[in-house]
N, C-alpha and C positions, 0 to 999 in steps of 0.2 A: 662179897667182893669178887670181884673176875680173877679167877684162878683156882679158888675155894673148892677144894675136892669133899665131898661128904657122901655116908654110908645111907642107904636106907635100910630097916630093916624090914626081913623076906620073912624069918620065922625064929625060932631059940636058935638057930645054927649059922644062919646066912645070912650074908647085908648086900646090897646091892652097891654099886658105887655111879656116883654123878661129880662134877663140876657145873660150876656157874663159867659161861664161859661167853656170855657178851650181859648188856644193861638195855633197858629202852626206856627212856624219861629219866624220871628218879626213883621210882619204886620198882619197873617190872623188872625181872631177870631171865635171858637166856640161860635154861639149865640140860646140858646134856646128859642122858640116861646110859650107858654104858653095857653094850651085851655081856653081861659077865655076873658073876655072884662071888662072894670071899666068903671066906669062916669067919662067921659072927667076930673074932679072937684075933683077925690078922692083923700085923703089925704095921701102926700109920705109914711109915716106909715104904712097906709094901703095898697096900692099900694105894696109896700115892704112885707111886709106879707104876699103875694100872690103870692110872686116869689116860685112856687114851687107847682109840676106835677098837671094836668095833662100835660105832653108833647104833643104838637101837633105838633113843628118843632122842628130841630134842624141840622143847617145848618151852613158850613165853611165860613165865609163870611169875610167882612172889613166892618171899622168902620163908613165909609163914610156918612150915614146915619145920626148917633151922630155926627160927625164933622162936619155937615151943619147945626146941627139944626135940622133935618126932625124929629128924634128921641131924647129924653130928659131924659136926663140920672136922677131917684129921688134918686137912695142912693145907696147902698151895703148890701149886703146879702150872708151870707154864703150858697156855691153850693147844692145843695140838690144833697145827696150820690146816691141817686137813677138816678140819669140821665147820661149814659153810652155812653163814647165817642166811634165815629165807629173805626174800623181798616180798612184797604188798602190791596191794591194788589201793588206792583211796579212791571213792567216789567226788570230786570237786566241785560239781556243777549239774545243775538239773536243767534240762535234761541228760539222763548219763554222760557226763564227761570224766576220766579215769588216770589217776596219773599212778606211775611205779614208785614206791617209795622204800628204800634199803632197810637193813632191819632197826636201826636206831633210830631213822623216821628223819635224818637228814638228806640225806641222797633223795631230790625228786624230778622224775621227767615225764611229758606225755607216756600214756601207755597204748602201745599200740593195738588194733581191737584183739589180737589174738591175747595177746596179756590181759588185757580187763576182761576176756572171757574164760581165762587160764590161771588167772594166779588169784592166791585165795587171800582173805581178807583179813586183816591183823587179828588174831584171835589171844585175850590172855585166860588161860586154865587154871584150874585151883590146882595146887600141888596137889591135896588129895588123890586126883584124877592122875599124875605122872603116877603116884606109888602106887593106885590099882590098876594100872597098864603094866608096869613093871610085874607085881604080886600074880598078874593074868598070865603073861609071858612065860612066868617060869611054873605056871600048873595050880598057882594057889588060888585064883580066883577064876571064873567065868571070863572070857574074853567078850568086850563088846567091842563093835563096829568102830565105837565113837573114839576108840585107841588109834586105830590106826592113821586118824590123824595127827599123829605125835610124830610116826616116823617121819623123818628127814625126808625130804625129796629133790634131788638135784638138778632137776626142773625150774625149780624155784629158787636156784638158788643166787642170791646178791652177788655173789662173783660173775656167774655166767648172766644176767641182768643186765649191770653194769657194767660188766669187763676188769 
């Protein structure tokens, strides 16, 4: 549910911390990735309190993660206004025709060609992939290329889009 702050865990010591912090459809979820690590032990309270920037990811994903267990949802927390959902490109029409479409997939207008050559295409990621960007970030795993498609970029972002 949007607000849902949850740990991931980094190693016996450390968790990392995200919200859900938009929906697209019924099943996907905006999950924000949060530059920070806690002690495995900290307290939901505080955990909670800490939901909020710096951004390090922010990725279209599913819950799968939470619904195994892998990730542990400790409470709710209102979105922090600062964290800006991307917009899209949809292809409409062959030949290329291109419209922008906000992050929930209702907002849609022509795209003008620098957009349909600029903004990237709805993409949704297995959680897996959030928690080894995250696990990469802080030294525990090899970093690849294909992380740095998580960070945010404010280029893209659906406020500055659409206004």
């Amino acid at each position: 549910m949007v607000g849902d702050v949850f740990t991931i865990p980094l190693d016996d010591d450390r968790v990392g911390l995200g919200q859900v912090v938009g929906t697209y459809r019924v099943a996907a979820l905006y999950l924000a990735v949060f530059d920070r690590s806690l002690p495995r032990d900290v307290a939901p309270a505080v955990a909670i309190g800490s939901a909020h920037g710096p951004l390090l990811f922010l990725a279209l994903s599913f819950d799968a993660k939470i619904y195994a267990g892998h990730w542990t949802v400790i409470g709710r927390a209102p979105v922090d206004d600062s964290i800006e959902l991307p917009a899209y490109k949809e292809m409409v029409a062959v030949p290329p025709a291109y419209e922008v479409v906000d992050a929930r997939g209702v907002r849609r207008r022509p795209a003008t060609d620098v957009e349909a050559a600029s903004l990237p295409n709805r993409a949704i990621v297995a959680p897996v992939r959030v928690e080894k960007a995250l696990r990469a970030h802080v030294g525990l795993e090899p970093w690849h290329e294909a992380y740095a498609e998580l960070r945010p970029d404010p280029l893209t972002s659906e406020r500055r889009i659409f206004g």
